[in-house]
Structure formats: C-alpha cells, structure tokens
C-alpha positions in Angstrom: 74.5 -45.8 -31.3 74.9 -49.5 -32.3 71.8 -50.4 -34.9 69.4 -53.1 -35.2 68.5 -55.2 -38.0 66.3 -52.5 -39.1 68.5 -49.1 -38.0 71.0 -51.3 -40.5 69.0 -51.8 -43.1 67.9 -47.7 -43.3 71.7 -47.1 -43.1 72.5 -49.2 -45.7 69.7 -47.7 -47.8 71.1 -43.9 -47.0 74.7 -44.6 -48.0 72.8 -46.3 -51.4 70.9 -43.5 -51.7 74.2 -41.0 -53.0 75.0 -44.4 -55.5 72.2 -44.6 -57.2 71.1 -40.2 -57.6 73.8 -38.7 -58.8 72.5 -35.3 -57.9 73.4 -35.7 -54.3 75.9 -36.0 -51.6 75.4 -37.1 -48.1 76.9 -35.3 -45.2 76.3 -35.7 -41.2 73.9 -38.1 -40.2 72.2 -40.1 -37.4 69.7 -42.6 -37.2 67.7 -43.6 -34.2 65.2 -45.5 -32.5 62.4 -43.5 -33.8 63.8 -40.8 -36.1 67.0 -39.7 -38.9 68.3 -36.6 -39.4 70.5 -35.8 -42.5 72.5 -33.2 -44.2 71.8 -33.7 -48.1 74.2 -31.5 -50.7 71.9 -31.4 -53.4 74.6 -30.7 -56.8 73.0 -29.2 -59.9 75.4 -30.9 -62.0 73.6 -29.2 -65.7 74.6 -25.4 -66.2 71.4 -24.3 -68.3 68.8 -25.9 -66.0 67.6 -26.1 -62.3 67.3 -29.9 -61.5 66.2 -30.0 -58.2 63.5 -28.5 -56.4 61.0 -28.2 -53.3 57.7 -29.6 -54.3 54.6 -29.6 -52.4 52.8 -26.1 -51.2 57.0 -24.4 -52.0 58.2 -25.0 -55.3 61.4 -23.1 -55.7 60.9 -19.9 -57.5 63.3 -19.1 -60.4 66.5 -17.7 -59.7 67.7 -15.3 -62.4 70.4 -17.4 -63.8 67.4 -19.9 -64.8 66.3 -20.0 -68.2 62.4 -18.5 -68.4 61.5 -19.9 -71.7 61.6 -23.2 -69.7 58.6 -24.3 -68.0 58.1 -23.6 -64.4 58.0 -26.9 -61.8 54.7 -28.2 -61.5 54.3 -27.9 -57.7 51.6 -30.7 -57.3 54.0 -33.1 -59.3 56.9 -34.9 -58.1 59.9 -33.6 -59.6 62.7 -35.6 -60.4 66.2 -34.7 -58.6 64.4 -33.1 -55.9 64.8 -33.5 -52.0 60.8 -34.7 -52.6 62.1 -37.6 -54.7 65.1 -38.8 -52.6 63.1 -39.3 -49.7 60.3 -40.8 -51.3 62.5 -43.3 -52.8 64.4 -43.4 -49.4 61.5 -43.9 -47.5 60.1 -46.8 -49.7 63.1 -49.4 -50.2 63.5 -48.6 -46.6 59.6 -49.4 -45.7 60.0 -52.6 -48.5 63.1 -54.2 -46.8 62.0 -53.8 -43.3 58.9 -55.0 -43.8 60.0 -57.9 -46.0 62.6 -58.9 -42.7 59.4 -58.5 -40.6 57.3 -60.6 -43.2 54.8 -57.9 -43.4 53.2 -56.1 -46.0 51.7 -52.5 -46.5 52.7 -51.5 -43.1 53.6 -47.8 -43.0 56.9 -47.1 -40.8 57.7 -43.6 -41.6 55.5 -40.8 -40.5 54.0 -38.9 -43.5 56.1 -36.0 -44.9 59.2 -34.7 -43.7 60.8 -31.6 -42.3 63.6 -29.6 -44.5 65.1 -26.8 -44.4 67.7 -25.0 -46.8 70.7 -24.2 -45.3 71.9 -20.8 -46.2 75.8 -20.3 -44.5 78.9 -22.3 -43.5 77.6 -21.2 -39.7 74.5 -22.6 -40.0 76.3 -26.0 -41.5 78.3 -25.7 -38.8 75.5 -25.7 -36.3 73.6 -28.5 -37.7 76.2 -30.8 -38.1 76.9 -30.6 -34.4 73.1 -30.9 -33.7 72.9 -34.6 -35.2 75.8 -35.2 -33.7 74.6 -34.8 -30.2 71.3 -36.4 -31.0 71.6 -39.5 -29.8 73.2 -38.2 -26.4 69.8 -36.0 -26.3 67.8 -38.9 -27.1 69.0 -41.5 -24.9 68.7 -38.2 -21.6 65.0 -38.0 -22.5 64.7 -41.7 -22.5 66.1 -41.6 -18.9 64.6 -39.0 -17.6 61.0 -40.3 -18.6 61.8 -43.9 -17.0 
C-alpha cells in the first residue's frame, strides 16, 4: 500500500501516538483509502491502580486485584489512559493536519466512534494480526470487482 500525503500524515500520527502516551504499545497495523485497523497493547504501568479503561455505555468493571476504596470510572467522562483517549487524540491531530494540508477547517474526516474489541488469547492475536495483514489485498479485490 503506498500512502498519500494524507495516509502519511495518519501514519506518522500512529507511530507518534506510542511517543507521546506512555501507556501504550502499537502492534499490526494498516491504513487505507477509507479505513485503519490497529492492534493497541494497552500497559498498566502502576501496580495499585487500573489506568485504562472502556468508556462510553462499557466502563470496565473492577477486577479483584483493584483497589475498591478507589472510585469507580465515571462512564460518561473521558478517562485518561484509555483506548477512548488515544483515539480521540489520534483522531484529532490526524483531522487538524489534514485539513491544515487541505486548507480547510472543521471538516470531519473520521466517522464518529470506533469499533474495539479486547483481545482475550495469543490465538485470537494471532488471528487478527493476519486479518490487517490481508486487508489491503481484500480491499483493493472489492475495489475490482465493483468496477
């Protein structure tokens, strides 16, 4: 997949993403034409407290080596370290900088929200990796067979 201007830009903002959040590390993934996949490691690096978090309508519930006396996550609220925040913050340098190259301003170019999902075993790793890698070769036989 060779990028764009803008596919660069997103890239470059991915690879900046594991700089600047410590909590993370990027594994497999793929951007095209009019999507990205990623694998994110998100690293609880604190041993008495659960830094990251789903947000939204599926906070994550406590896990029993939490500490209860601590607050629960607000679920309506951001939280910081949280897949929430890192595409939030992805998503906007990303919309900023492409729009600044288009000399536009306000324009969405992300679709609202995003899809996760918690990967629970080496298999499943396994599985997804392979699935961004074949992505593009999936993408481009749609392409083709629509045209």
């Amino acid at each position: 997949m060779d990028l764009n201007e803008f596919g660069k830009i997103v890239c470059d903002e991915w690879l900046k993403s594991a700089e600047i959040r410590q909590e993370i590390i990027l594994d497999e993934f793929v951007i095209l034409p009019n999507h990205f996949h990623a694998i994110v490691w998100i690293i609880d690096r604190s041993v008495n407290d659960l830094s990251v978090g789903a947000n939204g309508h599926s906070p994550l519930r406590f896990a029993p080596y939490m500490d209860r006396s601590k607050p629960k996550p607000n679920p309506t609220q951001m939280q910081p370290k949280s897949i929430s925040s890192l595409v939030t913050g992805f998503k906007s340098a990303t919309t900023t900088k492409i729009n600044n190259a288009r000399n536009l301003h306000n324009v969405s170019i992300w679709q609202r929200g995003f899809y996760d999902r918690i990967i629970r075993d080496q298999i499943e790793l396994n599985g997804f990796r392979q699935y961004i890698k074949n992505n593009p070769e999936k993408h481009w036989k749609q392409i083709v067979e629509k045209s």
